[in-house]
C-alpha positions in Angstrom: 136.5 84.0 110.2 133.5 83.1 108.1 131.0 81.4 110.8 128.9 78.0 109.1 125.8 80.0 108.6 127.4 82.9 107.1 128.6 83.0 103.2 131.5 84.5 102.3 130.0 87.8 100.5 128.5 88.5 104.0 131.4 87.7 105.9 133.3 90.7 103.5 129.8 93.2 103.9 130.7 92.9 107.6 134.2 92.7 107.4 135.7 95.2 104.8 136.1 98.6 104.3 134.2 100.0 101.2 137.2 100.0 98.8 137.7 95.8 99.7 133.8 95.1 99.0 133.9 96.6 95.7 137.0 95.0 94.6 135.5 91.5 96.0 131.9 92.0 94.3 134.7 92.7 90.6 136.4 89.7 91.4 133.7 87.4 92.1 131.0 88.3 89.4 128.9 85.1 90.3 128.1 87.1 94.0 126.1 90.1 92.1 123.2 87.7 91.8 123.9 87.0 95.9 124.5 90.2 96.5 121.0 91.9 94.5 119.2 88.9 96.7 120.7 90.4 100.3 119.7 93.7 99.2 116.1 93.5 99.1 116.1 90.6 102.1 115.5 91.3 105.6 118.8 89.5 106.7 120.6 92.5 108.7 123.0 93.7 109.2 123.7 92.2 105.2 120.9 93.3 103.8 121.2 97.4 103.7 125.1 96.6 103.1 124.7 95.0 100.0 122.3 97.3 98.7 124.8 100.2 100.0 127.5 98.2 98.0 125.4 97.7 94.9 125.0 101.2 94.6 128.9 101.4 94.2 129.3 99.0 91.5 126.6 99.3 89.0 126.4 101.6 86.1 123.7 103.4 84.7 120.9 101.4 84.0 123.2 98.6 84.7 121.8 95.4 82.6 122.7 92.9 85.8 119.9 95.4 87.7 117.2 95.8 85.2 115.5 92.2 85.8 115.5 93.2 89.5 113.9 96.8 89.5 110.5 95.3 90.3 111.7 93.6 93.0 113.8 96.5 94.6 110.3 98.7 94.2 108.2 95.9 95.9 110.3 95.7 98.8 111.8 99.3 99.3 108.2 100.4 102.0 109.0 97.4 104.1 112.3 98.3 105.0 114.4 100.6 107.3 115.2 104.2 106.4 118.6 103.9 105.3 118.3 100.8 103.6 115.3 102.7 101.5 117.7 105.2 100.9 120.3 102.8 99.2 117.4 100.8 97.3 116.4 104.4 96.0 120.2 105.0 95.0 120.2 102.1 93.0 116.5 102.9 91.3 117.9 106.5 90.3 120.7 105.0 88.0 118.1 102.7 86.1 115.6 103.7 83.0 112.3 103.1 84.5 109.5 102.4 82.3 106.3 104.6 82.9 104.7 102.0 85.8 108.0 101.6 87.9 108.6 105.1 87.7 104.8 105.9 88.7 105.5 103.4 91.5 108.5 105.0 92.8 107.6 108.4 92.5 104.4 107.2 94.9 107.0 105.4 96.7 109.1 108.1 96.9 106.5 111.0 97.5 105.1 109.0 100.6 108.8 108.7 102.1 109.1 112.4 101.6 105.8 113.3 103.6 107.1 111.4 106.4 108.7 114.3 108.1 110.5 111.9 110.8 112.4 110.2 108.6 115.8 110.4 108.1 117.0 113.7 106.1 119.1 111.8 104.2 115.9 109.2 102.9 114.0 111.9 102.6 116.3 114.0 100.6 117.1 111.0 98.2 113.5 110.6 97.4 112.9 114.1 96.7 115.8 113.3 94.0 113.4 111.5 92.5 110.3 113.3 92.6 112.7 116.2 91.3 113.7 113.7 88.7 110.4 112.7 87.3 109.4 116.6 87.4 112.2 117.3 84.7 110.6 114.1 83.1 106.9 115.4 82.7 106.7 119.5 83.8 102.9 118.9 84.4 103.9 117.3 87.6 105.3 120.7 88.6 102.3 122.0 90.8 102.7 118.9 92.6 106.7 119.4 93.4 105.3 123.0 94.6 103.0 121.7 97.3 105.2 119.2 98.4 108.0 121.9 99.1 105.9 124.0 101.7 107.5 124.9 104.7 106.0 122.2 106.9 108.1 119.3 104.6 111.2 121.9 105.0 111.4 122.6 108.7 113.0 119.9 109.7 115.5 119.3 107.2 119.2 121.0 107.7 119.9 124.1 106.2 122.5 122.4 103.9 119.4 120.5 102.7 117.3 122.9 102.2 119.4 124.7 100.3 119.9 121.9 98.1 116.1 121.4 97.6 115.8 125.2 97.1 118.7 125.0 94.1 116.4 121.9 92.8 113.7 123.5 92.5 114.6 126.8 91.1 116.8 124.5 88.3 113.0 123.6 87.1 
């Protein structure tokens, strides 16, 4: 039952399984703008949901997202390490022009430094550093240094095999 403070988007984000929320967000159109508004708020448990379900229904460089990239980079420091990792998600569909990429990939390379967070975070911004390196090959020497051991050690062997097979495919 949908409480008075609660809309009816975050009553499904709390409420539904995955499959449910997407088919909701198709049906009601007018809640994408709602939705894109959660995802870069503070209001938990809605906010890292929405951006988890945004992620789901956009398309590559999705037109509905493009007016809200600056806003996803400006908030994506402040939050929680898996809601970071969904707001990165939705930044590696979208065409970035040259200063939102150069913010991400700061963004990004910071997150990736930060050895206690979250393998999965981490691993989703070194997508992105990865990404930009195909972009511009000068950045190269800095993917190098940033793959010493000390940033691998504590990631999974399944990760680090994955970071390994990114790198080599440079």
């Amino acid at each position: 039952m949908i409480t008075m403070k609660e809309t009816e988007l975050e009553y499904v984000l709390t409420h539904s399984y995955k499959e449910n929320m997407i088919s909701y967000l198709k049906k009601n159109p007018l809640c994408f703008e709602e939705a894109v508004e959660l995802s870069v708020s503070d209001n938990q448990p809605y906010a890292w949901r929405a951006a988890w379900l945004l992620w789901s229904c956009i398309e590559t460089n999705d037109p509905k997202i493009v007016r809200h990239v600056d806003k996803i980079l400006n908030c994506i420091s402040k939050k929680q390490d898996g809601h970071q990792r969904e707001l990165i998600k939705i930044l590696l569909e979208m065409e970035l022009s040259d200063r939102q990429e150069g913010i991400l990939f700061d963004i990004c390379v910071s997150l990736w430094e930060q050895i206690g967070k979250k393998p999965s975070v981490r691993f989703t911004a070194f997508k992105f550093i990865n990404k930009l390196v195909k972009k511009y090959p000068d950045l190269r020497n800095e993917l190098l240094m940033l793959t010493q051991s000390h940033y691998l050690d504590s990631l999974s062997p399944g990760v680090n095999r994955s970071i390994t097979k990114m790198i080599k495919s440079i």
